[in-house]
VEXBA-589830 format. One record per atom (N, C-alpha, C, O, CB): x, y, z. Coordinates in steps of 0.05 Angstrom, whole numbers, plus 5000, padded with zeros to 4 digits. Glycine has a CB too. Layout:
! VEXBA-589830
XYZ...
//
This chain:
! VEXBA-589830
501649765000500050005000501750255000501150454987498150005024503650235013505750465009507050554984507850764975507850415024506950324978509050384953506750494929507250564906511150044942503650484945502150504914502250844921502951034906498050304907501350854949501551134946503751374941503351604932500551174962506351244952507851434942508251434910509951584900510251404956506751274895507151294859505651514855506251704841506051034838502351444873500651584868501651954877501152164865498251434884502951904900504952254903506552394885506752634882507252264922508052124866510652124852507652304823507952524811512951684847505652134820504852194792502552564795501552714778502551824779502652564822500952804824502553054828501553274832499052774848504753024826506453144835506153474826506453654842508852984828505553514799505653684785502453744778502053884758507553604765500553664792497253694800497753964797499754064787495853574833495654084806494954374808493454344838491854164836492854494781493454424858492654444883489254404887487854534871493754724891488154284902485654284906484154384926481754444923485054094906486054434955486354504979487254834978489054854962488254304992486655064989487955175001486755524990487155735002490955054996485355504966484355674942486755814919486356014905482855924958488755664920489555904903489855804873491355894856492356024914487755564871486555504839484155624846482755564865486155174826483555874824481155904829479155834802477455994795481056184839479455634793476755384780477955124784480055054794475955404742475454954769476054724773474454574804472954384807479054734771475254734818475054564847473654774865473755014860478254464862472354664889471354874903471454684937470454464939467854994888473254854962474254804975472254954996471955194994476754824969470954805014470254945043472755035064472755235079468454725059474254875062476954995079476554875105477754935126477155345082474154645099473854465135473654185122471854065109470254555161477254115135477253845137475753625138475753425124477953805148474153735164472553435175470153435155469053225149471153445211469553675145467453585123469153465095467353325085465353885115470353455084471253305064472252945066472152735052473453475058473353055101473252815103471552575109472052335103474352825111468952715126466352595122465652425099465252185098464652795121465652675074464052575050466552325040465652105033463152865023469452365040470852125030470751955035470951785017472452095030470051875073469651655083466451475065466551255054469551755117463851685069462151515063461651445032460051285023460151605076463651615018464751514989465751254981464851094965466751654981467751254996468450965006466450735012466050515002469851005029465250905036463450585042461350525012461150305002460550625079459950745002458150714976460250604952458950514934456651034967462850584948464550554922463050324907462350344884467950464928462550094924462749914903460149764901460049524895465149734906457349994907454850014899454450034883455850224874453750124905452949934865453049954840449750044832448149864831454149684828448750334825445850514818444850364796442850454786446150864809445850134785444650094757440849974770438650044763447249794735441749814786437749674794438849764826440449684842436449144787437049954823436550074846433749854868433249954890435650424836432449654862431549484871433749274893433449244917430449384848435349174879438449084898440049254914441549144930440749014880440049514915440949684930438849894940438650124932442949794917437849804954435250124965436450284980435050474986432150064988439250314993441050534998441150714977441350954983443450455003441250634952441250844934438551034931438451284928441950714910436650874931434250974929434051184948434251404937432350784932433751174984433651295003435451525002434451735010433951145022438651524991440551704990439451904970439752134977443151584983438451864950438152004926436052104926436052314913438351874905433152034939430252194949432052404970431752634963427251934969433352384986434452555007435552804996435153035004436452425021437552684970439652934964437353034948436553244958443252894947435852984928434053014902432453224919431853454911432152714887431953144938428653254962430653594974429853824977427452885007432853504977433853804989433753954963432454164961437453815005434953874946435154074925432554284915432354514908435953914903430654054918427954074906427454294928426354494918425653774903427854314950426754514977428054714970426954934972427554435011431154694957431855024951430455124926429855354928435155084946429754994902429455054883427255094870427055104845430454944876424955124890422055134876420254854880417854834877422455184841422054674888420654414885421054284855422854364840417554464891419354094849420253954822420553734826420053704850422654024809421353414810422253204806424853124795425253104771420753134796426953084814429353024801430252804796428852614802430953114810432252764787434652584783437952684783438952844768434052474755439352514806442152504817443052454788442052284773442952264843444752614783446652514756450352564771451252594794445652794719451552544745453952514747455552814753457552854767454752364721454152964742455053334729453453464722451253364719456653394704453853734718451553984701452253794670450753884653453154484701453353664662453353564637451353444626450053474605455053414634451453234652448952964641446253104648443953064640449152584662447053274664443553414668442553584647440153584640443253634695444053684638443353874613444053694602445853674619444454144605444453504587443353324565440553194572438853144554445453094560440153134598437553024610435053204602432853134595437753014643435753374604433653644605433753704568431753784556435353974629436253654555435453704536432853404521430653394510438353794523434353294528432352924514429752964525427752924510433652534532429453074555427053054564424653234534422853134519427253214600425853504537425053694519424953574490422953654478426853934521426753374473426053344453423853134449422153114432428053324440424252984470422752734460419352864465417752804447423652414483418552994483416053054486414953274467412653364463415753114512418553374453415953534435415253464402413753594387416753864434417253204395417153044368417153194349415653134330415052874364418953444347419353634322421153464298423353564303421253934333421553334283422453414255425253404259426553194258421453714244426053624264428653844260428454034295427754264297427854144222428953884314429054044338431054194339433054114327428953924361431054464354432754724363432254764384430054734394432554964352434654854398433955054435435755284419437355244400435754884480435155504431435455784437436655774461436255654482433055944438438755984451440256014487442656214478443456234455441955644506443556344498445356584498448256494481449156264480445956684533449356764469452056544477453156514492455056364491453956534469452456674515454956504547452956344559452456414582456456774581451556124548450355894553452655684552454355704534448155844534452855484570455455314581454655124555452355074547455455154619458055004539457254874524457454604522458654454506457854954510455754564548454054244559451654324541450754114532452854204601450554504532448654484517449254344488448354134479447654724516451154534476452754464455452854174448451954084427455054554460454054044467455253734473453253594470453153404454456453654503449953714494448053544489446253604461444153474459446553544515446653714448445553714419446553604400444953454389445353914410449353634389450553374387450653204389450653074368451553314391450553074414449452754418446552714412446052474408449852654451444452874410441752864414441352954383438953024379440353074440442552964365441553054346439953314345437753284335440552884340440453504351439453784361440453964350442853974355439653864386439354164332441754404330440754704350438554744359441854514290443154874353443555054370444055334356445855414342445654964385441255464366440855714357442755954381442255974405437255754354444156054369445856284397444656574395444256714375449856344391444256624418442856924417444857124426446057044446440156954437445557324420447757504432447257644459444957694463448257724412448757714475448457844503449458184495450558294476450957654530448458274519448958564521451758524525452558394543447358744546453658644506457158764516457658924546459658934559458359044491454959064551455659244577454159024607454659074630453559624571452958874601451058714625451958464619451758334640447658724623453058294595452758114592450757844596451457614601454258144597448357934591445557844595444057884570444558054552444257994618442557744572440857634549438957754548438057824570440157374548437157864518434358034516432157764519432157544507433958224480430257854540428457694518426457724505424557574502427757534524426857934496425357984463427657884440426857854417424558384456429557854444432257724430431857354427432557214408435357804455430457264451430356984453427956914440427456714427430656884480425657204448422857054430423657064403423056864391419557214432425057274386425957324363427057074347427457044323427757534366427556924368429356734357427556424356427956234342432356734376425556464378424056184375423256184343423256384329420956174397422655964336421355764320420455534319421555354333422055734308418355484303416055204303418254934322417654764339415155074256421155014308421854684316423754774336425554604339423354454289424055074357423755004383423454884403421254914413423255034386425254724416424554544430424954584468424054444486426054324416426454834467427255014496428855214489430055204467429054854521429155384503430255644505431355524534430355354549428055954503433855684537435855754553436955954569438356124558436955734545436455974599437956244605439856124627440055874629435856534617441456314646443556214663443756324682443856564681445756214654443756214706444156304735445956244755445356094774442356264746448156354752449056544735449756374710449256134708451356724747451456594685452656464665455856454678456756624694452156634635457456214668460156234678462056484672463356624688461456014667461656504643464256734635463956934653465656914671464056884603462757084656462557284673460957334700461157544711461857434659459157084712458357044728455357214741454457244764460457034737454257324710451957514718449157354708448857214688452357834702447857384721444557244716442857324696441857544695442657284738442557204686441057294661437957324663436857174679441657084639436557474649432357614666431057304660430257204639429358004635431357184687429756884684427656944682426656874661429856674705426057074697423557064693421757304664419257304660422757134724423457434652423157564628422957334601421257324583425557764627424857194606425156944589423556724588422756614567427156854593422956614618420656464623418756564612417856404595419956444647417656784615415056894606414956934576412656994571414457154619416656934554415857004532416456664523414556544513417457284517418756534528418156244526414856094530413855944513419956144548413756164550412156054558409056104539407055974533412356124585409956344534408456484519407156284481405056274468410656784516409656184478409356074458410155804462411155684443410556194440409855714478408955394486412055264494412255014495407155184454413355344496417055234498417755194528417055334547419655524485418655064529419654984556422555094563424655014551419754664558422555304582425955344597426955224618426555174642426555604607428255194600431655114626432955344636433255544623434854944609434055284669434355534675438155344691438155184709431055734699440655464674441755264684442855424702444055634696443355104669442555324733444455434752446255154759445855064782442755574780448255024743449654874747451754934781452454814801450654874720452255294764453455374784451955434803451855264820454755544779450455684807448855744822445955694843444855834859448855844813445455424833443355304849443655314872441755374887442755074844446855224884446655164907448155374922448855334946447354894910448755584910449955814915447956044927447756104951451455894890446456164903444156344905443456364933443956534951441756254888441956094930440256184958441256264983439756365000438655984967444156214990445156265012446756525009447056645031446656035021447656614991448356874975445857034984446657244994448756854939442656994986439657154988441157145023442357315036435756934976440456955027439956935057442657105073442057195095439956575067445457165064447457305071447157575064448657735075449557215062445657635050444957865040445258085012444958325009445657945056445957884997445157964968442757944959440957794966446457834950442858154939440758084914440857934903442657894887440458204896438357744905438757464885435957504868434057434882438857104905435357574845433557534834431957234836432957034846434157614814429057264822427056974828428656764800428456794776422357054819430056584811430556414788429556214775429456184750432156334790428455964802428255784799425455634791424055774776429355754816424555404796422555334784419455464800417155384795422955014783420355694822418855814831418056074803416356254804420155884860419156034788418256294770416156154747416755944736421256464753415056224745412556124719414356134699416156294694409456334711413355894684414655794656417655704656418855604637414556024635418755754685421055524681420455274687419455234708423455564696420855094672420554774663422754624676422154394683420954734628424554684680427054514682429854704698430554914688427754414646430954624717433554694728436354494738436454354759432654834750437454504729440654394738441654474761441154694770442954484720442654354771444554444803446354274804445754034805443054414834449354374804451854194816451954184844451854394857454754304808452053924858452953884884455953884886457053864909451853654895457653894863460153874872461554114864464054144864461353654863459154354856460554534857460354644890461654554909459754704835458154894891458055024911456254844933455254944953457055284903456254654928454854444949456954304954456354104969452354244938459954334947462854234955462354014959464453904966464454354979460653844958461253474944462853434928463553564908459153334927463853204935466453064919465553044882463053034878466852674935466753034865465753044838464752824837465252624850467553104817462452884812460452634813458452734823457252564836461052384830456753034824454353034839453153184836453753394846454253024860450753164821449453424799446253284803445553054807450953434755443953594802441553414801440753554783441753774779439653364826438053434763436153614741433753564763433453374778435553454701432153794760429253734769427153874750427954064737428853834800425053824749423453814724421153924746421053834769423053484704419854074738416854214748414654054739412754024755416154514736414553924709412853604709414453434716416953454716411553474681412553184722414552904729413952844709415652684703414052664752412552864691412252704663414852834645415752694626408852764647415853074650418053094638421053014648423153064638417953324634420452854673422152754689422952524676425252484668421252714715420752354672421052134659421352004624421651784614419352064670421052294614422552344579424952374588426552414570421752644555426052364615429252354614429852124612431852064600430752454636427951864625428851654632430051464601429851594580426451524651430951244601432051114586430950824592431550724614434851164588428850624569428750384582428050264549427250364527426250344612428849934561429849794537428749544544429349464567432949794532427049384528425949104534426748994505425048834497422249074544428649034486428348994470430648714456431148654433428049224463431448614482433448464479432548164504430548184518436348694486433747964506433247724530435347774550436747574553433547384519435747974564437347984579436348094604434048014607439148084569436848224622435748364654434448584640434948664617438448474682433348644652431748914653432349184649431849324669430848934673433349324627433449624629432249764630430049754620433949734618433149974645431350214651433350324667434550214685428250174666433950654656436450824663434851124672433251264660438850864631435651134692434951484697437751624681437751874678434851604740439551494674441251754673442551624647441751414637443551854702444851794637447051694617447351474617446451294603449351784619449251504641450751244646449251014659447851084678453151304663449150774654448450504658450450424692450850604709449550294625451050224696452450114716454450374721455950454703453849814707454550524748456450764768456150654790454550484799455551094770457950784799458850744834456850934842456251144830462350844848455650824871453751084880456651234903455951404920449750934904459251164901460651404918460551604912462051734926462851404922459151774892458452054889456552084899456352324904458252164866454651964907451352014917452152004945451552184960448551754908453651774954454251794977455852004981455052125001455051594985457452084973458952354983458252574987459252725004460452434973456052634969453952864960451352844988449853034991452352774921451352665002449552555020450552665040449152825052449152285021453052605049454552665069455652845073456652865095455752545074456053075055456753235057454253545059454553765069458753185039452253445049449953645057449253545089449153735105446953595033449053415094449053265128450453425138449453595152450252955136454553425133455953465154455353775146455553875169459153335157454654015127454554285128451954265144452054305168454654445100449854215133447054205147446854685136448254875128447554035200444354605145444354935133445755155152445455385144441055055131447255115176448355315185451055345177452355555181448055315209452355055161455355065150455055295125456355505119456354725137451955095111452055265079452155585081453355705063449055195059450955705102450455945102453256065110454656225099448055995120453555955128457256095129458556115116459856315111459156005140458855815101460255915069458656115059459956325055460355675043455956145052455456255040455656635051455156815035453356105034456156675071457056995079459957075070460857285061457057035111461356735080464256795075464356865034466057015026466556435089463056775021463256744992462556944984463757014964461956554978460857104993459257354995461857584997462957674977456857355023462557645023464857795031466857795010467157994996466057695057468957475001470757464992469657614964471157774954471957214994466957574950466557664924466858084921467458204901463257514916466158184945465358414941468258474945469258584925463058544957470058434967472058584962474358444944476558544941472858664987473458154930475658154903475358394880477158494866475257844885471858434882470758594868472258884870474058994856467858574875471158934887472659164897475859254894476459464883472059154922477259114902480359064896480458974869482258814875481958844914480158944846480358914824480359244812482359344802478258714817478059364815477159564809479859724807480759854788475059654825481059644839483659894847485959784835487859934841484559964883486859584820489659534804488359654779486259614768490959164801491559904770491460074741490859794722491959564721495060284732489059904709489259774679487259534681486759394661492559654670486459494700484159254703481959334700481859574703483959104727479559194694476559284697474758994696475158824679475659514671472958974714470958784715469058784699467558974700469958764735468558564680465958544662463358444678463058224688466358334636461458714676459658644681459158754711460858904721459658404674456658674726455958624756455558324758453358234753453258794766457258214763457057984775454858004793454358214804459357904786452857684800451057694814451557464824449557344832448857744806453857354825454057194846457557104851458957314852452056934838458856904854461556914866463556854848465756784855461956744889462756874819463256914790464557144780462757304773461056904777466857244775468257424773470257484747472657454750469357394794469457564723472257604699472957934703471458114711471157534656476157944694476458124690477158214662475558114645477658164706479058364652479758394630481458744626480458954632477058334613482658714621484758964610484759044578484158904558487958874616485859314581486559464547489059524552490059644533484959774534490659484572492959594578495059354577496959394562492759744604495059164590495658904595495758634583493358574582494458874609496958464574496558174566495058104588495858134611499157994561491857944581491657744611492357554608492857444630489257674624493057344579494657124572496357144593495757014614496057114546498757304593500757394605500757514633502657514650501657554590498157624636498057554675497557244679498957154697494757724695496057084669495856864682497656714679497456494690494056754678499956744665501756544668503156684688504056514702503256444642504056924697505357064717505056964750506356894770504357344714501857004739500756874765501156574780501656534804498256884760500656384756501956194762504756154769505155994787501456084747507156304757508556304763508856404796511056334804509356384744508156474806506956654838505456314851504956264874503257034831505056154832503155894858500756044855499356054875504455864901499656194829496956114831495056074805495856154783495956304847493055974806492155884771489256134770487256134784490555404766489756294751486856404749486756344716488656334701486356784760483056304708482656244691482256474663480956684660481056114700484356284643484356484612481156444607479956254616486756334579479956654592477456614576478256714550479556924551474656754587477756624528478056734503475756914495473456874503478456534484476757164475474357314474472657124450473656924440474957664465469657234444468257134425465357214438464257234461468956834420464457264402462357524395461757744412459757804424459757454391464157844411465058094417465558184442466058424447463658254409465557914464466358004490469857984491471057844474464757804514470858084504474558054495474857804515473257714530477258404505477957724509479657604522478957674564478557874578482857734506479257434569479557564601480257364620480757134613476757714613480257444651481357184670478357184676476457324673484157224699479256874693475556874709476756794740478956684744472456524693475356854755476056774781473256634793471056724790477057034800473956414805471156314817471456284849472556084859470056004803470156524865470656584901469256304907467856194889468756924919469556204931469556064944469155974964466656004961470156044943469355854992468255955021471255925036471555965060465355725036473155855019475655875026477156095017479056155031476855665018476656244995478156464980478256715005480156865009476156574947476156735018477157035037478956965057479057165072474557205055480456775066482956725083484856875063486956995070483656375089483956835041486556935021486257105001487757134982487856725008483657235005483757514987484957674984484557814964482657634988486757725000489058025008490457864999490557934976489958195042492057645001494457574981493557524951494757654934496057304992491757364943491757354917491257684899492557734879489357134912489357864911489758154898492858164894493858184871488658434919494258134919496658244916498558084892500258214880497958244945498057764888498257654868498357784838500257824823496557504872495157824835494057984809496258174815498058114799490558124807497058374831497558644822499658534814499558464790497658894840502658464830504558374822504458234799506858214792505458264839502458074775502357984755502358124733503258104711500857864756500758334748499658534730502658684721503458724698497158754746503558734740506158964735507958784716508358864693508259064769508958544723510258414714509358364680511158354663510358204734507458344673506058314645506558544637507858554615502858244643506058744646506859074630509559134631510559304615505459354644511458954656514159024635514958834610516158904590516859024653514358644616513858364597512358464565512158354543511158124617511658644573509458624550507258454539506558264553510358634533505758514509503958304498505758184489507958274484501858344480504657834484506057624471505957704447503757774438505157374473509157704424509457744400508357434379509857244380512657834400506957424369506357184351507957164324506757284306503257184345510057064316510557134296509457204273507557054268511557024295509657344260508457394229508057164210509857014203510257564212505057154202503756954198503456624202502956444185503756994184503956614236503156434238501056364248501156124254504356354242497956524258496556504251495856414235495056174234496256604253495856534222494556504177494756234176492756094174497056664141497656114180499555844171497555654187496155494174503555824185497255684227495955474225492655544221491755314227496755314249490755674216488455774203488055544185486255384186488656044189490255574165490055424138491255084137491054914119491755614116492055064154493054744160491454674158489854854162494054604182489954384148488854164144489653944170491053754166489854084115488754004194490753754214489053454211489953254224490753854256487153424197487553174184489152994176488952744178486953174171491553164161493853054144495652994164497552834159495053254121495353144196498253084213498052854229495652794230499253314233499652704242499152464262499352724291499552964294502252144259499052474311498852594342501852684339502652914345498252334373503252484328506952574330507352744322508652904335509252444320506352814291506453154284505553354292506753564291505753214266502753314304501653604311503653594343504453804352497253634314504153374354505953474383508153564373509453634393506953244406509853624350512153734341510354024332511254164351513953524316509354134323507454254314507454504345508454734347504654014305506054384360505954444390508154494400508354724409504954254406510354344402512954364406513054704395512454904408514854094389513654694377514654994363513155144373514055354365514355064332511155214390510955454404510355514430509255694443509655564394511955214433512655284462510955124487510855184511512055594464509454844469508754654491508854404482508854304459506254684502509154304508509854024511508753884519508353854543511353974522507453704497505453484499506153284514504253184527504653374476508653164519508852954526508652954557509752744564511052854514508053044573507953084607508453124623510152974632507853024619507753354639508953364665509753674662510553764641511453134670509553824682510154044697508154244702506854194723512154174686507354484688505354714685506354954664507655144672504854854714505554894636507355024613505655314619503455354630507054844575507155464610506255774600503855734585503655514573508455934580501955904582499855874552499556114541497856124524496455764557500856354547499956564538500256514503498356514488501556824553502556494498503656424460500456254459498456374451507756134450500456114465497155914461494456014454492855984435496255774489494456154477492556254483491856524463489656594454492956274511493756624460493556904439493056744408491156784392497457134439495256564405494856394380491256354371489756474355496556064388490956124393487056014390485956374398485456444375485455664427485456574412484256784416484256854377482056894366486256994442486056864364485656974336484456794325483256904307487857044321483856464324482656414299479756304305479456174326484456214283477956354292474756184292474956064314476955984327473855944267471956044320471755814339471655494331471855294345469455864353471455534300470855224299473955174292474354934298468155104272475955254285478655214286479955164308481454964307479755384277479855324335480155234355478955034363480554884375479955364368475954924362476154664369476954514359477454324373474654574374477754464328479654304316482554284336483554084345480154434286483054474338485854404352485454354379487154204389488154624350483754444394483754284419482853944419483853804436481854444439481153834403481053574393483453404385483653174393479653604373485553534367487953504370489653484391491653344393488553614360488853654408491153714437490753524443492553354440490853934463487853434458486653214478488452914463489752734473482353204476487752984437488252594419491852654427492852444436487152554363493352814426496152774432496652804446499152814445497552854424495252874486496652864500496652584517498052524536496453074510493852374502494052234510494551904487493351684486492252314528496552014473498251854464500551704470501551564453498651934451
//
């Protein structure tokens, strides 16, 4: 056992931190031990449960009415289903929506800073995706922009609570109402914010009406492993019909074998996400959540605030919840965030697109205000350091060069030589620079950049 774990030390070595806040995405840290360690322990005991026939395991059953039933108490009420992520739920929500409305040629409507779990689930669902543009100054969605955009083979409209890029809420109940208006069902995704909001209201923000308490929202997402700090693995959809609960479901008699019938994506999972997600709403109970939720509150206004006061920075938007980008005209932010990192800390690149610019994102936390006064001081020192540094020089046309590549024609070995030349290293291990990267994909299409990130993924795990 020793020897597995010191491999397991030897191979994490070069991880990015999960503990402590000074990654600010990816992970979300209460900053109390005994609650993590709670949920690991009863992760453990659930591991090698298996949710596929929940008839053989009625622990699953009981665990999952519990976590499903809290959610449902913050969120308006509704009928859910425990999934894996905001992924599989917004694909849930999207299937639920197509199958009940048997269009032809189905479409959802949705912003473009709609998370692209939608994207993914249309794709797989055979769906295409209509994008509506946001205000440049609010970054929020019209909805006279979203009715503009319904049509016959409409199948949901989309808004976000918050949206990630910039972390501001989009008029749920403006949208609900003109959706509703013409027979469409909304999704309202607070992947992030479901389990955030309400304790953000109760600490004393403005939280507008989001959830399935607003007329004509149909459908909402909630991560438990985001701001519900459950171990990954723990997301619920809940549906305002149960009959649209069950256009999520999945069942199959069409073969001589056991019995199918799937609430979710995936077939045979470990219930140690349900169990963790179980135990860890237990060990906060609502006087933990709320603490985080004051502490998340605090850390957001004065990152907010301290942003404002480093030259050359400016915040997009009013954030309305613990969702934070910034962005400069003065500055590389490519080039703060690799600074930053260089400093021991990771803040997130966003690329610009339709017409919002380039920027970092920060996601506060109930751990981030132990360390708000140093990470500002982070940013600033990044900041300075990038303006003597300057913007990243791209050489002369190589944009254009790779624009026009064909990477069809290259193997994983070429495009990692390819990569090589400007400055990363596919083959493993450390924390490369990305600004050259990042400026590179910032110039070309979006559908070119996902070509090459499709590439990245196929060669780094070659």
């Amino acid at each position: 056992m020793s020897d597995l774990l010191a491999e397991v030390s030897r191979l994490r070595a070069d991880d990015l931190p999960v503990r402590g806040g000074k990654v600010t995405a990816y992970v979300y840290d209460t900053g109390l031990p005994a609650v993590h360690e709670a949920a690991a322990r009863v992760y453990f005991e659930m591991l090698e449960t298996n949710t596929l026939d929940p008839t053989a395991f009625p622990s699953v059953v009981a665990m999952e009415k519990e976590v499903v039933g809290a959610v449902a108490a913050q969120l308006g009420g509704g009928h859910g289903i425990f999934t894996s992520g905001g992924t599989e739920s917004i694909m849930l929500a999207v299937k639920a929506a197509r199958d009940a409305s048997g269009a032809a040629e189905p479409s959802i409507v949705l912003p473009v800073t709609a998370h692209p779990a939608f994207h993914k689930a249309a794709h797989y669902l055979g769906v295409s995706v209509i994008q509506v543009p946001v205000s440049l100054e609010t970054f929020t969605v019209s909805a006279d922009d979203v009715a503009a955009a319904i049509t016959p083979s409409t199948i949901m409209v989309v808004v976000s609570a918050p949206s990630y890029p910039q972390g501001v809420i989009d008029p749920v109940a403006e949208v609900a109402a003109v959706a509703a208006a013409r027979g469409v069902p909304c999704h309202v995704d607070a992947c992030v914010g479901g389990w955030l909001l309400p304790w953000l209201r109760l600490a004393g923000a403005e939280v507008p009406p989001f959830d399935l308490s607003v007329p004509g929202v149909t459908s909402i997402s909630c991560d438990l492993h985001k701001f519900g700090y459950a171990p990954k693995g723990a997301s619920v959809v809940l549906f305002a019909d149960p009959a649209m609960r069950r256009r999520a479901y999945f069942a199959s008699a069409a073969w001589p074998g056991y019995t199918v019938i799937n609430a979710t994506v995936q077939s045979s999972k470990s219930a140690g996400p349900l169990g963790g997600a179980w135990a860890t709403l237990r060990a906060l109970g609502r006087d933990g959540y709320l603490a985080l939720g004051r502490a998340t509150l605090e850390a957001s206004v004065r990152l907010r605030e301290g942003l404002g006061k480093i030259h050359g920075l400016r915040v997009l938007g009013s954030p309305g919840s613990s969702l934070i980008a910034f962005a400069s005209d003065e500055v590389d932010v490519f080039v703060v965030a690799d600074e930053a990192r260089r400093r021991g800390w990771f803040i997130q690149p966003q690329l610009s697109y339709a017409g919002i610019p380039a920027n970092l994102h920060i996601t506060v936390t109930g751990v981030t205000l132990a360390g708000v006064d140093a990470m500002l001081s982070v940013i600033a020192d990044s900041v300075a350091a990038a303006r003597t540094r300057g913007p990243v020089v791209v050489p002369d046309g190589l944009v254009e060069l790779v624009a026009s590549l064909d990477l069809s024609t290259l193997d994983d070995e070429e495009f990692g030589a390819l990569a090589a030349s400007v400055g990363v290293d596919l083959t493993g291990g450390g924390q490369p620079e990305m600004a050259v990267v990042n400026t590179i994909l910032d110039a070309l299409p979006a559908a070119k950049r996902e070509e090459i990130l499709v590439r990245f993924l196929s060669s780094i795990y070659t």
